[in-house]
Structures are given as structure tokens and as C-alpha cells.
Short mmCIF file of the C-alpha atoms (twelve columns), coordinates in Angstrom:
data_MODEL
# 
_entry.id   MODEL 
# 
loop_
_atom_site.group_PDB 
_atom_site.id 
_atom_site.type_symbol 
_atom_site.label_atom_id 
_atom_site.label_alt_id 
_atom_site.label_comp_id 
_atom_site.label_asym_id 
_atom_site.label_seq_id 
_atom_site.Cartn_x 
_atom_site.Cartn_y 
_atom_site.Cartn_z 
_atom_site.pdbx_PDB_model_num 
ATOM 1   C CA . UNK A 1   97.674  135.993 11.497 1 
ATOM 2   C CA . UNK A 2   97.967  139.703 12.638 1 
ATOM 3   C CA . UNK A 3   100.793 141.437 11.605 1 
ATOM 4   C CA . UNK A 4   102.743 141.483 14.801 1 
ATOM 5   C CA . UNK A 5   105.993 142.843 13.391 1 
ATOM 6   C CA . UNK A 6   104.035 145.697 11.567 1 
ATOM 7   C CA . UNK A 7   101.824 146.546 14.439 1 
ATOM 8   C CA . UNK A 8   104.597 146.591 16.804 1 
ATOM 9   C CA . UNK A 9   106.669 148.843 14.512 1 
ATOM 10  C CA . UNK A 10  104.280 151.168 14.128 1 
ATOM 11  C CA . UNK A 11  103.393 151.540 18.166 1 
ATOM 12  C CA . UNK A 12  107.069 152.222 18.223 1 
ATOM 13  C CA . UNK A 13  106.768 155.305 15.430 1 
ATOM 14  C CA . UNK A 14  103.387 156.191 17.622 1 
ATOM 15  C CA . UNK A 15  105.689 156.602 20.912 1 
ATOM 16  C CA . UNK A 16  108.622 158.235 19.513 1 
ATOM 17  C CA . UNK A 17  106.270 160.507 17.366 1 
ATOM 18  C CA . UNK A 18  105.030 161.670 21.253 1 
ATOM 19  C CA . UNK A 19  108.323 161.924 22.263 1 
ATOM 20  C CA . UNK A 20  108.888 159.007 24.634 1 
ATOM 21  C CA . UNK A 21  112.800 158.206 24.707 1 
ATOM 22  C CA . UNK A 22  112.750 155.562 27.855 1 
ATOM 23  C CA . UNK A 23  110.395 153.097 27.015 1 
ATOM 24  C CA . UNK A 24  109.461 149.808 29.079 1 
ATOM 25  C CA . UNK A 25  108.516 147.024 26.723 1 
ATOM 26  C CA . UNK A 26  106.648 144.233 28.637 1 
ATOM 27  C CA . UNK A 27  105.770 140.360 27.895 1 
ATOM 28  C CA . UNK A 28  104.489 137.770 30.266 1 
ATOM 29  C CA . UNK A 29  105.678 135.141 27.608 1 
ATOM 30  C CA . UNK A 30  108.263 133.818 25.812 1 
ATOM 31  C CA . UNK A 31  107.202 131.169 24.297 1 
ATOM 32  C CA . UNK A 32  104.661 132.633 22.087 1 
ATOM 33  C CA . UNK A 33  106.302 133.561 18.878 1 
ATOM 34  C CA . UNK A 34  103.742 136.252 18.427 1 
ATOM 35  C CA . UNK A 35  104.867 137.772 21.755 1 
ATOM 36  C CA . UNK A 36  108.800 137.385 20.054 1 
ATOM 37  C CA . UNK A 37  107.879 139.382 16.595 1 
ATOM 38  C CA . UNK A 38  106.205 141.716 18.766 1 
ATOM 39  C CA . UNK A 39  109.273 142.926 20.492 1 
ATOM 40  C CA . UNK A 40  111.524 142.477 17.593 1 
ATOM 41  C CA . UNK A 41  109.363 145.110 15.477 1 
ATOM 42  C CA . UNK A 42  108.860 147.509 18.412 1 
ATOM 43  C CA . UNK A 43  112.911 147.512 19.043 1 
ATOM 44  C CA . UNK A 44  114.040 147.507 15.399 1 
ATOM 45  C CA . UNK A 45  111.876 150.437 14.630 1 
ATOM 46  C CA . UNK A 46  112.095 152.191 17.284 1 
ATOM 47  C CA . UNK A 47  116.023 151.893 17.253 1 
ATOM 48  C CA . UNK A 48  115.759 153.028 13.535 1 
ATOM 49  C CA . UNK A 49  113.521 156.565 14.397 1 
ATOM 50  C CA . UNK A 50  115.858 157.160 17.235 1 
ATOM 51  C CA . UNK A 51  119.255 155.876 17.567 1 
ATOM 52  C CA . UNK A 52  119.679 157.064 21.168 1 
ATOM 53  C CA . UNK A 53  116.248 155.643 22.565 1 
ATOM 54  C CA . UNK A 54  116.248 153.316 25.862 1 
ATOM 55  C CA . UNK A 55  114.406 150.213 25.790 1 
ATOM 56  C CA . UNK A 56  114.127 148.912 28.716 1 
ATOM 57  C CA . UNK A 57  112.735 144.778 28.566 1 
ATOM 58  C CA . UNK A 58  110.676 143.024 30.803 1 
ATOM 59  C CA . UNK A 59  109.610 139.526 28.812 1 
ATOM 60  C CA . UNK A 60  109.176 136.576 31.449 1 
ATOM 61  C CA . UNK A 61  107.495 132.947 31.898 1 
ATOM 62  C CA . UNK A 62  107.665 133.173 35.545 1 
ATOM 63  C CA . UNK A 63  104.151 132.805 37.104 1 
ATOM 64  C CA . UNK A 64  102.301 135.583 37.981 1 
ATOM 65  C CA . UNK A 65  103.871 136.519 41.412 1 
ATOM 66  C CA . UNK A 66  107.670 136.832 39.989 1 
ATOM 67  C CA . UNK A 67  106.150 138.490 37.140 1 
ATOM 68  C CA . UNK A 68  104.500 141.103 39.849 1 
ATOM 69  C CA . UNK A 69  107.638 141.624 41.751 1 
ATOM 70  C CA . UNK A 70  109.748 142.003 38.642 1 
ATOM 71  C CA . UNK A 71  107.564 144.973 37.766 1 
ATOM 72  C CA . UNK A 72  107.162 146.111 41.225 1 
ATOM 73  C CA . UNK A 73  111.155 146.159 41.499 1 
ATOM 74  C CA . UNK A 74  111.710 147.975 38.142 1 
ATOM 75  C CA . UNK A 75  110.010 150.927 38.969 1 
ATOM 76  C CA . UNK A 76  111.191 150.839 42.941 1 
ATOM 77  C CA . UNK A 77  114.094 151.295 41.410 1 
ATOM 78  C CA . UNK A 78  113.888 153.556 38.923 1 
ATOM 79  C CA . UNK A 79  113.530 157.115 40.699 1 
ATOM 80  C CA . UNK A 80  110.937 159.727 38.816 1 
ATOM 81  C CA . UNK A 81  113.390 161.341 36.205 1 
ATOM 82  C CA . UNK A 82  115.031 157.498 35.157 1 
ATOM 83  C CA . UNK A 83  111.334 156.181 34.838 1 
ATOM 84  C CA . UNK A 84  110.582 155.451 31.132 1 
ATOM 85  C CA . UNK A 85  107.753 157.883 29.842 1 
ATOM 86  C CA . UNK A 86  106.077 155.259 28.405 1 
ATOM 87  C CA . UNK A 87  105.056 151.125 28.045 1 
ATOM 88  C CA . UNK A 88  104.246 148.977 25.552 1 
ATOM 89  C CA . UNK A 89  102.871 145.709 27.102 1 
ATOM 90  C CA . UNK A 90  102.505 142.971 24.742 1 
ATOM 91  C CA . UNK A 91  99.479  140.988 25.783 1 
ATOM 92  C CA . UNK A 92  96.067  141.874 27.574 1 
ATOM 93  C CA . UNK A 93  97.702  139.912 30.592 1 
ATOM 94  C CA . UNK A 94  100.753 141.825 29.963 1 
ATOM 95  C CA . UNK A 95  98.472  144.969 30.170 1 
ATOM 96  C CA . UNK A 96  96.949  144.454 33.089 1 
ATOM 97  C CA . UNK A 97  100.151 143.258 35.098 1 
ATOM 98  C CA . UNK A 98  101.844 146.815 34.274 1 
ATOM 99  C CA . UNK A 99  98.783  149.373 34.889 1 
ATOM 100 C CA . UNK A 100 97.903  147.139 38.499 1 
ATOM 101 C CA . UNK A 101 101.870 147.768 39.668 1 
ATOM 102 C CA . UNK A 102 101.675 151.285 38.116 1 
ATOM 103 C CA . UNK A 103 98.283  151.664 40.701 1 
ATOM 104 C CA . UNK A 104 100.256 149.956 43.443 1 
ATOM 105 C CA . UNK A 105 102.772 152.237 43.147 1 
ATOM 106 C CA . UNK A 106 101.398 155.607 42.723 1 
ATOM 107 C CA . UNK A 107 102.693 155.828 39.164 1 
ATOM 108 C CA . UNK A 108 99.852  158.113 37.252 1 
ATOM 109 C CA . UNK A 109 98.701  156.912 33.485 1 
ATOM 110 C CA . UNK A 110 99.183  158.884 31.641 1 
ATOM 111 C CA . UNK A 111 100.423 161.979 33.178 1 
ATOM 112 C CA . UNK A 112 103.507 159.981 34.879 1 
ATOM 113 C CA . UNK A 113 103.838 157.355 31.616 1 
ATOM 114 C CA . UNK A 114 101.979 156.461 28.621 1 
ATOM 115 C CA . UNK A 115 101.013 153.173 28.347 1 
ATOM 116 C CA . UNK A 116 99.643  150.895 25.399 1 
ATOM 117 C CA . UNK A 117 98.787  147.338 24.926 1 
ATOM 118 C CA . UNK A 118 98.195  144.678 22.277 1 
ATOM 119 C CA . UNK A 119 95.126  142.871 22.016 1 
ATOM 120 C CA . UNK A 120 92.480  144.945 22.694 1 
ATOM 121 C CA . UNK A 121 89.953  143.557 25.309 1 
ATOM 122 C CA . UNK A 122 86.953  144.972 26.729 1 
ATOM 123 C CA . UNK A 123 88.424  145.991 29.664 1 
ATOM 124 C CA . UNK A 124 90.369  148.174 28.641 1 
ATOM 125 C CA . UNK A 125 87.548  150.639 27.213 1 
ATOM 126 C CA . UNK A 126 86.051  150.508 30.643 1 
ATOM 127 C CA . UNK A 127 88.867  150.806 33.545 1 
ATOM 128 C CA . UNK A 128 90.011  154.156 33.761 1 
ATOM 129 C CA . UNK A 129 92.019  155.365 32.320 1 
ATOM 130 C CA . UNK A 130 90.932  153.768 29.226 1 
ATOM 131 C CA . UNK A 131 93.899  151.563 27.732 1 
ATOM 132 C CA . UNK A 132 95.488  152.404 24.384 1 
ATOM 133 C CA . UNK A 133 95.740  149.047 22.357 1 
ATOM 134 C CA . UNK A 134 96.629  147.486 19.447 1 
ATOM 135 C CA . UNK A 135 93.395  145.879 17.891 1 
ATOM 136 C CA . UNK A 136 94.166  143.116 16.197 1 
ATOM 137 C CA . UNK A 137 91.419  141.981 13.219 1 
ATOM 138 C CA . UNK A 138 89.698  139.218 14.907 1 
ATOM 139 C CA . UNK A 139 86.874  138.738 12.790 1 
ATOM 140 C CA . UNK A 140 88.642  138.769 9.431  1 
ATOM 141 C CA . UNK A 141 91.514  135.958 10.866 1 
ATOM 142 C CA . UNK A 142 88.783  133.715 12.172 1 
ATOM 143 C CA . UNK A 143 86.663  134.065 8.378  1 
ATOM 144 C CA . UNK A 144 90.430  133.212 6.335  1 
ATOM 145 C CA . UNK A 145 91.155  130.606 8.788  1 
ATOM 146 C CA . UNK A 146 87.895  128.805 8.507  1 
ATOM 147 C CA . UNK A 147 87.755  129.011 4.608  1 
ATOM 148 C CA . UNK A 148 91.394  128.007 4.395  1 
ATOM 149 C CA . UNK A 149 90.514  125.074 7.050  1 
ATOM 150 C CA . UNK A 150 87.097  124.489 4.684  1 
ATOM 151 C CA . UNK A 151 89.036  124.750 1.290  1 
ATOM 152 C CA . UNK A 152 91.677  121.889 2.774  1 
ATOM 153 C CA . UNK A 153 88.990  119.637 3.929  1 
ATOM 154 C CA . UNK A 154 87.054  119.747 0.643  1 
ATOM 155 C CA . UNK A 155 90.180  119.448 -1.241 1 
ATOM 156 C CA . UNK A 156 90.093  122.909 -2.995 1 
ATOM 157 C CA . UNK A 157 93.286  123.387 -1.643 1 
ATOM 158 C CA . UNK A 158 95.718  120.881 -1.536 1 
ATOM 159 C CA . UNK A 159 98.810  122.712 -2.120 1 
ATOM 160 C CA . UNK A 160 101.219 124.435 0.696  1 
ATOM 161 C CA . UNK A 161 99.325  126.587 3.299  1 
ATOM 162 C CA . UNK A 162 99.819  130.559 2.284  1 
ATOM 163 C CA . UNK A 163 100.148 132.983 4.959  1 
ATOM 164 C CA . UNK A 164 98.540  136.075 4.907  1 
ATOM 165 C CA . UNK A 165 99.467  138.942 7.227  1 
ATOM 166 C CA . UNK A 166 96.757  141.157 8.303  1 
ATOM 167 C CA . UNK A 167 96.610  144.782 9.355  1 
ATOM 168 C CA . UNK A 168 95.868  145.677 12.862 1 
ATOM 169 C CA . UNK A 169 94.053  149.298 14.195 1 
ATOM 170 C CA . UNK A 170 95.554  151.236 17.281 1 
ATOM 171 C CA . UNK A 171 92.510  152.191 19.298 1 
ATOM 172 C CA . UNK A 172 94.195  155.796 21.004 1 
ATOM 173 C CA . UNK A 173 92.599  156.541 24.337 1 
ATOM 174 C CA . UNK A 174 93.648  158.182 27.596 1 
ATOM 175 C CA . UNK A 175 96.664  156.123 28.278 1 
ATOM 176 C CA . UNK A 176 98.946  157.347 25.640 1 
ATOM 177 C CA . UNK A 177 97.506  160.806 26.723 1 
ATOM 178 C CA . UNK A 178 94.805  161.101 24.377 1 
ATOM 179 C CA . UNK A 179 91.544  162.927 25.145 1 
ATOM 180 C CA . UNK A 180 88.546  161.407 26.541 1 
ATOM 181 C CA . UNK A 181 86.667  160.777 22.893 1 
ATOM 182 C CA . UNK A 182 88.962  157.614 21.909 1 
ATOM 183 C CA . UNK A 183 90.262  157.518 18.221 1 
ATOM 184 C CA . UNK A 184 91.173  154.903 15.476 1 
ATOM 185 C CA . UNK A 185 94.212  154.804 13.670 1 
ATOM 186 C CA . UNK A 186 95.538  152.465 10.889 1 
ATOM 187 C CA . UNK A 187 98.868  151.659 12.193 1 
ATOM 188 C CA . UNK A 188 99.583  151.630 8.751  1 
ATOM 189 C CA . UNK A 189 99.671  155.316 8.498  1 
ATOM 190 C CA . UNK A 190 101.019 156.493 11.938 1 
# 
């Protein structure tokens, strides 16, 4: 599995590092325990760099026209200088729910507030601005996964399944601010 904790910790050091103090932190799950590590890293570090910061949560299983109005609602009522200066959404549906209410509502990324994402999708290199996300390692998951799955069938493995944590990349592009030419960081080292 990808690190969700880790990842999520270290968008949190990549925000506060920029200088974000009010931060929105969006699911559209709860039920995925993925979604669940992902908020508990983001809060607990970000809590730890700065005491004073303001997270602000927005994690929901309503369907997708509460989930729209919820958004739309937060920032109605939040006037320009209570806005947070930045989002972490925790899902590519996540994503995409916060940038379309940011559009609706005339709310500029990134010059009004940064936003990132996890799970990096195509889309999000092509819409403009182009979305900072959290990459997770998709290719080296699916390779452990199948030789676990393989070593299990052919009875190479028959003792408890091991879990192993892997690293994801933060692909920085213009919606944390970035310049045009996107970058790749280890969120290991940010």
C-alpha cells in the first residue's frame, strides 16, 4: 500500500513550509481507511509544525450533490480574509469536487488558495491550472501485490501476509503556486 500517513504528513510540511495557516482538508469518503490515515497524518503533522494552524474538515459520504453544496456553503461563508489559503483534497474525486466549486465561485487557484490532491490522475496535468498531487507508486504496488498473490498461490509463502509501505512523489505544479515547468519531489525530503 502507499504510505498514506507519510504522504499526508509531508503535504502538510509542504503547506506550512509555503506559509498556509487556514487550510481546508477535503474527503468525499469515510469509509475508506486510506481516506482516514490520510487526514490523520495531514492534521498530526501539521498540528506539530504549527501549533496555531486552522484545519478546517470537510470528509463526507453524502452523494455528490450534498457533497457540492457543503463546499459551495463553506466558502459562501467564509468572506476573503477567513478563506483558508490553501486545500488538500484527499481523492481525485475529492479534487475535482473542490477546484469545480472554487470555478463556480470565482475563487482563483492559486493566486486566491493553493490547492493539492492525492492520487494523481491525468487530468490533472491537463486542466488548468495544472493540479498539485500526491503520486502514489502504482506500478511498484501492483508488481508486490501480484508476487505476494503468486508466492501464496504457489505456496512460497504460507506464513502471515507482511505489509510493506511504499513511498509516494508530490508532482508540484501551478496549484500550490508553482511555475509552469511542473517538478517532482520525494515527499520524503520536503
Amino acid at each position: 500500500a502507499a504510505d498514506n500517513y507519510k504522504a499526508s504528513a509531508d503535504v502538510a510540511d509542504f503547506l506550512i513550509d509555503a506559509g498556509h495557516r487556514h487550510l481546508l482538508l477535503h474527503g468525499a469518503t469515510r469509509v475508506s481507511k486510506a481516506v482516514r490515515t490520510r487526514v490523520e497524518g495531514f492534521t498530526d503533522r501539521a498540528r506539530e509544525r504549527a501549533p496555531g494552524v486552522r484545519i478546517d474538515k470537510q470528509v463526507s459520504d453524502d452523494d455528490l450533490d450534498t457533497q457540492r453544496h457543503l463546499i459551495r456553503d463553506y466558502f459562501d461563508g467564509h468572506v476573503a480574509a477567513k478563506r483558508p489559503t490553501a486545500a488538500f483534497s484527499l481523492s481525485q474525486h475529492s479534487t475535482l469536487l473542490v477546484l469545480s466549486e472554487l470555478r463556480r465561485r470565482g475563487i482563483r487557484v492559486p493566486e486566491d488558495i493553493a490547492l493539492v490532491g492525492f492520487d494523481d490522475a491525468e487530468w490533472m496535468q491537463t486542466t488548468w491550472p495544472t493540479i498539485t498531487a500526491v503520486a502514489q507508486p502504482v506500478p511498484i504496488l501492483a508488481t508486490r501485490a501480484l508476487a505476494a498473490l503468486l508466492a501464496r498461490v504457489e505456496g512460497r509463502n504460507t506464513g502471515f501476509p507482511a505489509q510493506h509501505l511504499e513511498s509516494c512523489m508530490i508532482m508540484v505544479r501551478q496549484s500550490a503556486g508553482a511555475e509552469s515547468v511542473p517538478s517532482r519531489h520525494s515527499l520524503q525530503g520536503i
